[in-house]
MITI-646802 format. One record per residue (C-alpha): residue in three letters; x, z, y. Coordinates in Angstrom, 2 decimals, padded with zeros to 5 digits. Layout:
<pt 'Ala',<X,Z,Y>>
...
This chain:
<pt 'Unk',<135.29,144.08,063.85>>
<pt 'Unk',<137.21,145.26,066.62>>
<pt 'Unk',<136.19,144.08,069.63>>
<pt 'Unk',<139.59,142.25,071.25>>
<pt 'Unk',<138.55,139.61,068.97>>
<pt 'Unk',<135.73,138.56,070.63>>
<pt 'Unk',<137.27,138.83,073.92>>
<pt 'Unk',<138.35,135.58,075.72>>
<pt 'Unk',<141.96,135.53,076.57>>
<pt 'Unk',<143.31,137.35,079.77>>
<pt 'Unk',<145.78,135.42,081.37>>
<pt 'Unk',<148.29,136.40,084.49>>
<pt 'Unk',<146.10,134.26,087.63>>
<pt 'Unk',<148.52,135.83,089.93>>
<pt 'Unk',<151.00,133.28,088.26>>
<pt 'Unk',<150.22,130.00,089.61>>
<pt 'Unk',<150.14,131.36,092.92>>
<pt 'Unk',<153.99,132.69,092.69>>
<pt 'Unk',<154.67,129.50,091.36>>
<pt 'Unk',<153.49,127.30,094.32>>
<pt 'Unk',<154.56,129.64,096.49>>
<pt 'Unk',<158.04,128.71,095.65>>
<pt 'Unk',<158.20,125.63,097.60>>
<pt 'Unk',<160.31,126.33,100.17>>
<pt 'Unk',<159.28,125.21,104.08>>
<pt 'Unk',<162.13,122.10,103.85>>
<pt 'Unk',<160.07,120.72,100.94>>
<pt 'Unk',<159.09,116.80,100.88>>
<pt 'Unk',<156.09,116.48,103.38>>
<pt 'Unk',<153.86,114.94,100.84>>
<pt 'Unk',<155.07,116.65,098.21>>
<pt 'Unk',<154.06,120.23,099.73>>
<pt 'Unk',<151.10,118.55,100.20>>
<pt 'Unk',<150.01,117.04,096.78>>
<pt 'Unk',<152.05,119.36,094.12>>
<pt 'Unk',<149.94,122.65,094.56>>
<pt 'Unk',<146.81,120.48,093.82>>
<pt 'Unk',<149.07,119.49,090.54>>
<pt 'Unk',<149.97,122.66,089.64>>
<pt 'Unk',<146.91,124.23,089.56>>
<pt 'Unk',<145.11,121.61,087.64>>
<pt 'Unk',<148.17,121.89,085.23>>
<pt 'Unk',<147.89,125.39,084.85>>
<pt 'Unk',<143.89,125.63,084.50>>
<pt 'Unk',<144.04,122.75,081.70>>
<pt 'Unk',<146.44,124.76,080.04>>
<pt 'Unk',<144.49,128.37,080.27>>
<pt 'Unk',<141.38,126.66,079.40>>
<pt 'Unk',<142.54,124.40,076.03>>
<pt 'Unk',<144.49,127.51,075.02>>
<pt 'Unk',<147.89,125.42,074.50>>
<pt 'Unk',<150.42,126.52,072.53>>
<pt 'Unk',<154.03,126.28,072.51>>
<pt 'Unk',<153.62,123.73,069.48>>
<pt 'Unk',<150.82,121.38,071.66>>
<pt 'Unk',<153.13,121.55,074.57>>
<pt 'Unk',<156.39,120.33,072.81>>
<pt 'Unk',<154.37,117.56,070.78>>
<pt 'Unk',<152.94,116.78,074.07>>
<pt 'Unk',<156.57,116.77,075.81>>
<pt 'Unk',<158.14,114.61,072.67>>
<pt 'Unk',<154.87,112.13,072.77>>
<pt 'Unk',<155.78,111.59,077.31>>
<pt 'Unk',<159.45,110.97,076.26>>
<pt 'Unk',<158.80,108.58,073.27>>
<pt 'Unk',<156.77,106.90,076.21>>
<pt 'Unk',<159.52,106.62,078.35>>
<pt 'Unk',<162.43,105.35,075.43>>
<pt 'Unk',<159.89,102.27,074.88>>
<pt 'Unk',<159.33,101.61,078.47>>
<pt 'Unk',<161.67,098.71,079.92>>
<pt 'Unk',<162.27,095.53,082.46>>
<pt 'Unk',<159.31,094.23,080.04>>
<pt 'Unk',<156.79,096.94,078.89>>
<pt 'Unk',<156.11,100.19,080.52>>
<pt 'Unk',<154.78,102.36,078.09>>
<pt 'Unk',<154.11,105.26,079.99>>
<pt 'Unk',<151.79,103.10,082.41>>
<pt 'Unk',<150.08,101.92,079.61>>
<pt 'Unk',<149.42,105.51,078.63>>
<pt 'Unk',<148.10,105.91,082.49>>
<pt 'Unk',<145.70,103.16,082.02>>
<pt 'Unk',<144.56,104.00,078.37>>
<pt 'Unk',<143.26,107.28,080.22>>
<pt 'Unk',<141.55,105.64,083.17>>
<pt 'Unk',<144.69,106.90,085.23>>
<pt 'Unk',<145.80,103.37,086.63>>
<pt 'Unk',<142.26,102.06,087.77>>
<pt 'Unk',<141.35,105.64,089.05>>
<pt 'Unk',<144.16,105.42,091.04>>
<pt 'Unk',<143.90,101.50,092.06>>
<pt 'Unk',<139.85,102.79,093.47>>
<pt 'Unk',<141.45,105.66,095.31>>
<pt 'Unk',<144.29,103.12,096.79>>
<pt 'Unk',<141.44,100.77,097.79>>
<pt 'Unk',<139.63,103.09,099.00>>
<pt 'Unk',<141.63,104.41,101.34>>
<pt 'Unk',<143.31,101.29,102.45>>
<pt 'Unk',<139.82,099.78,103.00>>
<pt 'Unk',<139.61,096.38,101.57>>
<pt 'Unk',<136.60,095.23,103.45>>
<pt 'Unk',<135.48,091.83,102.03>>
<pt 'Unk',<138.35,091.02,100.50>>
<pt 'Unk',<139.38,090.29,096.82>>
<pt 'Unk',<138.72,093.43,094.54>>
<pt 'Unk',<141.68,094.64,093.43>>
<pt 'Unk',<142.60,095.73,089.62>>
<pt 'Unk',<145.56,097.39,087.82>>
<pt 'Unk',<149.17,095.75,087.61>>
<pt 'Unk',<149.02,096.79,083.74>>
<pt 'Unk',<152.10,097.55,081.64>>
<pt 'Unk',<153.55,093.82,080.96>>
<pt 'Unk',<154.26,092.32,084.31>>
<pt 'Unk',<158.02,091.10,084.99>>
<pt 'Unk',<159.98,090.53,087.91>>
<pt 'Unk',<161.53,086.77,088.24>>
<pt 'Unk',<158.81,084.11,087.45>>
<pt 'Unk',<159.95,081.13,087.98>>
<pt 'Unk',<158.82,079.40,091.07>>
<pt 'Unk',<156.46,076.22,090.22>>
<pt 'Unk',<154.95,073.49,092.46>>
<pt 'Unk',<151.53,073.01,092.88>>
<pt 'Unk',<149.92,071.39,089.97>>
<pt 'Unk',<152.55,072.58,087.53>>
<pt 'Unk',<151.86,074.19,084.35>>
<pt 'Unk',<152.94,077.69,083.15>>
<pt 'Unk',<152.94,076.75,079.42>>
<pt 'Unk',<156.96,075.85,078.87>>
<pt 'Unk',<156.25,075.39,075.60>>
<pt 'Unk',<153.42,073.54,073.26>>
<pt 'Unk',<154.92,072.00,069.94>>
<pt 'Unk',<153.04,071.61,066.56>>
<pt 'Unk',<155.09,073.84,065.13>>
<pt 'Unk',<153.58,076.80,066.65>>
<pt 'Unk',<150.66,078.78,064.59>>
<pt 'Unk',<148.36,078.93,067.21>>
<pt 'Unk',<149.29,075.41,068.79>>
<pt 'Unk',<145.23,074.34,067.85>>
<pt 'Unk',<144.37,077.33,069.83>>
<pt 'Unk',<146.33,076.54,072.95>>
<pt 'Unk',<145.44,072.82,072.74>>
<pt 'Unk',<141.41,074.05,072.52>>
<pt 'Unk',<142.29,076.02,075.77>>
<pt 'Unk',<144.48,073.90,077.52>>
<pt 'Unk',<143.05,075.21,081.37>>
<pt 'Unk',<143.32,074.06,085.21>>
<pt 'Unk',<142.85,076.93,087.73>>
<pt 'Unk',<142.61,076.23,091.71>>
<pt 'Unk',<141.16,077.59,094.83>>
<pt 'Unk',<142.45,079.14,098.49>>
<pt 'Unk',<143.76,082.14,099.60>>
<pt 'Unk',<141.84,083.06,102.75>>
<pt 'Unk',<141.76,085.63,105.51>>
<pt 'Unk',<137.53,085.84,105.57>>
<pt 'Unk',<137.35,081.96,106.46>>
<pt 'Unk',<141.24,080.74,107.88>>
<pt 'Unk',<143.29,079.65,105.25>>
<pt 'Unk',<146.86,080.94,104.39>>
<pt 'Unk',<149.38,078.35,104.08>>
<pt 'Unk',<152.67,079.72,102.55>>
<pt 'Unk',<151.09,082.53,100.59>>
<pt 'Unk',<152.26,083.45,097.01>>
<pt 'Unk',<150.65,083.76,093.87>>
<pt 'Unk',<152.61,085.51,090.79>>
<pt 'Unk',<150.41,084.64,087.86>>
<pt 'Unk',<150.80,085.68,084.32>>
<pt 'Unk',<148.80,085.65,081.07>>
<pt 'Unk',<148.92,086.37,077.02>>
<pt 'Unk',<149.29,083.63,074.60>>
<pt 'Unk',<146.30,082.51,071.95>>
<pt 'Unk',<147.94,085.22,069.58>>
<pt 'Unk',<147.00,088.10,072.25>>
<pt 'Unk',<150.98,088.14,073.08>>
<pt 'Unk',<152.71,088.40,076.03>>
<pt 'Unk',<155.99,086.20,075.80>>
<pt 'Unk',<158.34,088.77,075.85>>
<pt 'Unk',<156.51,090.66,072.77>>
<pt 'Unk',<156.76,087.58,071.05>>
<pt 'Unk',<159.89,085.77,069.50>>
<pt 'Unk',<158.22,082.72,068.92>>
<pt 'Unk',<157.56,082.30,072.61>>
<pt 'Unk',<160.43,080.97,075.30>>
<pt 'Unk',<161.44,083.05,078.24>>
<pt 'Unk',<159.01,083.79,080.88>>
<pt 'Unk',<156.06,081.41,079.13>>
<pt 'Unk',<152.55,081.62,080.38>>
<pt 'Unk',<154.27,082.98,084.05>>
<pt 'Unk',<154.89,080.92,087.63>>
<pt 'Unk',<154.62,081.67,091.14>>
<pt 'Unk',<152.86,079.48,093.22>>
<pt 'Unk',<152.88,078.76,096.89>>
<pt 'Unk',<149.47,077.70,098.80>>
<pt 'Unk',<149.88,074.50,100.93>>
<pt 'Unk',<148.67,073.75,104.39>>
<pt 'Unk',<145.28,074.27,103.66>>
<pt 'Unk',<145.84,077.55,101.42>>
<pt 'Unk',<145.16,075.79,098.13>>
<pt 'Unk',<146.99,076.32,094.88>>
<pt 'Unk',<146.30,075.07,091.76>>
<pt 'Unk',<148.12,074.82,088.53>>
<pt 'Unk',<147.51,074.49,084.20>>
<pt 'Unk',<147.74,077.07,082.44>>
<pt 'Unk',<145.48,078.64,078.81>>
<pt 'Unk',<142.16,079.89,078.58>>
<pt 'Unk',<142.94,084.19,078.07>>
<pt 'Unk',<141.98,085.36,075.27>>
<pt 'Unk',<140.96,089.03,074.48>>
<pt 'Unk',<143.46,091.61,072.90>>
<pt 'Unk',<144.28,094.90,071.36>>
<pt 'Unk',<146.51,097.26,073.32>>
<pt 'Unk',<149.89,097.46,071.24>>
<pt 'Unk',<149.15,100.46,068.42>>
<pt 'Unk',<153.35,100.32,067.66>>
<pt 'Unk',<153.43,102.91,070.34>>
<pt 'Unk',<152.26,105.57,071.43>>
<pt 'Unk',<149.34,104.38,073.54>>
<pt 'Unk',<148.01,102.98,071.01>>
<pt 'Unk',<148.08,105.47,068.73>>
<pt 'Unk',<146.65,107.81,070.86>>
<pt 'Unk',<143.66,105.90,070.80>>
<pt 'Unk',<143.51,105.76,066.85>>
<pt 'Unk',<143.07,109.64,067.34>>
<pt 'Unk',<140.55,109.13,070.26>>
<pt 'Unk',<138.58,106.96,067.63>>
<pt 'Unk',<138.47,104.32,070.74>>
<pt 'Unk',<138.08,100.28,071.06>>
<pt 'Unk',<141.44,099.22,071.50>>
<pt 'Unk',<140.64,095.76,072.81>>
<pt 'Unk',<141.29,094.40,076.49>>
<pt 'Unk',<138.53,091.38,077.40>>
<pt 'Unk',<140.33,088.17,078.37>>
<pt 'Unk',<141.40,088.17,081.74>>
<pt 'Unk',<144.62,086.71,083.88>>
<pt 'Unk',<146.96,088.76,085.97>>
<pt 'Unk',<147.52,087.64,090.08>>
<pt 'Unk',<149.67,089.07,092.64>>
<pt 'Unk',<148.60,087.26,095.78>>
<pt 'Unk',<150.81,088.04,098.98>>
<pt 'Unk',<151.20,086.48,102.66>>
<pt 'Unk',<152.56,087.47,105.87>>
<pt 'Unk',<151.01,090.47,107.57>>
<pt 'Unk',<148.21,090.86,105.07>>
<pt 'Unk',<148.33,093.35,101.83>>
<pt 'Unk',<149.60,091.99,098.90>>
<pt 'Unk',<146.58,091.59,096.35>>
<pt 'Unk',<147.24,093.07,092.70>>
<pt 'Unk',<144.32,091.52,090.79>>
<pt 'Unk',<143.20,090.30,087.65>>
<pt 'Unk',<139.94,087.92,086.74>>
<pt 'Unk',<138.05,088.06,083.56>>
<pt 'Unk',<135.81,085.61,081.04>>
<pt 'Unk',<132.20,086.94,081.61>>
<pt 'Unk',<132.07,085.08,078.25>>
<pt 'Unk',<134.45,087.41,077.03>>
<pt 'Unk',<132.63,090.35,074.03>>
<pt 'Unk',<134.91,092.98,075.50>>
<pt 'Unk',<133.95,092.61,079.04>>
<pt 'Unk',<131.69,095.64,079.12>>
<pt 'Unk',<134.29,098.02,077.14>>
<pt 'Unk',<137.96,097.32,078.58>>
<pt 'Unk',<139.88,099.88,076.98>>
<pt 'Unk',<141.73,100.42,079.98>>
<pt 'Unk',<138.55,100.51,082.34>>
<pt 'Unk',<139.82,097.87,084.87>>
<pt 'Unk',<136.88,095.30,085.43>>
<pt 'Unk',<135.13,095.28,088.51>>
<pt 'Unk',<132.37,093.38,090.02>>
<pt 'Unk',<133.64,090.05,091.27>>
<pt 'Unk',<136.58,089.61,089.69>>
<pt 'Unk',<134.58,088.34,085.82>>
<pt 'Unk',<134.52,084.48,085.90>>
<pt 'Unk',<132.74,081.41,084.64>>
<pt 'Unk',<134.77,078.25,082.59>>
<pt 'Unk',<133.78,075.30,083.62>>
<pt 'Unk',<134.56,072.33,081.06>>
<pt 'Unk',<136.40,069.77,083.00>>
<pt 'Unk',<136.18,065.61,083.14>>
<pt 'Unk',<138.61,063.42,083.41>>
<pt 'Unk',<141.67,065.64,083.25>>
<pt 'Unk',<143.53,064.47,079.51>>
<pt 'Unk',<145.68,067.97,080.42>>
<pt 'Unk',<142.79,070.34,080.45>>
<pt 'Unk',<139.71,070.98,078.68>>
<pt 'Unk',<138.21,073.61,080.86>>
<pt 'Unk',<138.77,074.45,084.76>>
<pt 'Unk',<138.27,077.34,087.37>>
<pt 'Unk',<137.99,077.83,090.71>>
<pt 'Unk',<138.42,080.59,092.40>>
<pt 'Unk',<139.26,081.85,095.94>>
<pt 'Unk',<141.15,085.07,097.05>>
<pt 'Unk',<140.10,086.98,100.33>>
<pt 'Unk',<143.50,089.09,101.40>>
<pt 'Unk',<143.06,091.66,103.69>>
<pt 'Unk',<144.85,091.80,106.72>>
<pt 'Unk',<147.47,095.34,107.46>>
<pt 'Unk',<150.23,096.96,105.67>>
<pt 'Unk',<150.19,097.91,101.58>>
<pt 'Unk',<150.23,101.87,102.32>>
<pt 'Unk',<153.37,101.98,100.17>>
């Protein structure tokens, strides 16, 4: 057998050297900085799987199909970042180096958040619509939910701080994946009163699968991966001079909590349903505080 055959591949190493050596000395600051680090991890994964032409233009077609689904109300290429662990890696490293101290632990923004909520008083609900007619109208009644707390700075409250809240519907749904649902359902932004408490109604989350009619999804068919997302509800929490909290809380109750198929629960942010009394407009409650830290978002 001749013996080239059994030889690993020999590829040019002087290569990615020429190639980052190309950035000229006007270059972005942080670019000059961050892209050789790219490039060479590019160029190793490359040498080491052996791609081919082939892999790389099914690669380049399966980025782009990304981007023609991604718009004002899903971004399917994030979703492809936090099906590989990209997002919350990233949402650590941010932490991280930001230093959150004691404050609320952060957690991914995910792929269905939208600009515009409507802004809701105190005490409001985010369900704009409940009727009979709906197929999971049982569901929602079952789950009818009341949600309140403070935003803090360690122990002072924050009056005038925001919260941006958004969740799915019993079907798993966002509103803007489903038809059925009325514009911006299931989304508000709050403001905290004098004392830095908000509260408002909303539905108990419910777990679901990351959309498979894309390719996300069916990237993790091939993976042979859990699909599923444990129930959990999206916050952006911002005030004056403190940075903004993107955060999400999660039913400990919840099967998927130990297997989030995009890796974003943390410690402190899984929560305890508490059934409530007295309240005809919700069958379960939750409190729950959030700590912002005080400087600038590192943006």
């Amino acid at each position: 057998m001749d013996s080239a055959q059994n030889s690993p591949h020999v590829y040019d190493h002087t290569f990615t050297d020429r190639v980052i050596a190309a950035t000229g000395p006007k270059a972005n600051p942080r670019l000059a900085e961050v892209m050789p680090s790219l490039i060479r991890h590019l160029h190793d994964f490359a040498r080491e799987a052996s791609l081919t032409v082939a892999e790389w233009t099914k690669g380049i077609e399966f980025i782009n199909e990304c981007g023609r689904m991604s718009d004002s109300k899903r971004n399917e290429t994030q979703l492809l970042c936090d099906v590989l662990g990209l997002e919350s890696l990233v949402d650590e490293i941010s932490s991280k180096l930001l230093g959150g101290g004691n404050g609320t632990p952060s957690a991914i923004l995910g792929p269905f958040y939208r600009h515009g909520a409507p802004d809701l008083p105190n005490g409001a609900s985010i369900v704009r619509q409940l009727a009979p007619s709906l197929p999971w109208y049982d569901r929602a009644a079952e789950g009818a939910t009341f949600i309140h707390g403070k935003e803090a700075n360690d122990l002072t409250p924050l009056a005038g701080a925001t919260i941006d809240v958004w969740h799915t519907a019993p079907n798993g749904l966002y509103e803007q994946q489903d038809p059925l649902q009325p514009d911006m359902n299931l989304r508000g932004r709050f403001t905290t009163d004098s004392s830095g408490s908000y509260s408002f109604y909303c539905l108990r989350p419910v777990p679901y699968p990351v959309p498979d009619d894309g390719p996300a999804g069916r990237l993790l068919g091939l993976l042979d991966r859990e699909s599923y997302r444990p129930a959990h509800i999206h916050f952006i929490v911002e005030a004056e001079g403190h940075r903004t909290l993107v955060t999400q809380v999660f039913d400990e109750e919840d099967e998927w909590i130990a297997d989030d198929s995009v890796f974003a629960v943390k410690e402190g942010l899984s929560v305890r349903f508490k059934t409530r009394d007295g309240d005809k407009r919700a069958r379960w409650e939750l409190g729950y505080d959030f700590v912002l830290a005080t400087g600038p978002n590192g943006d």
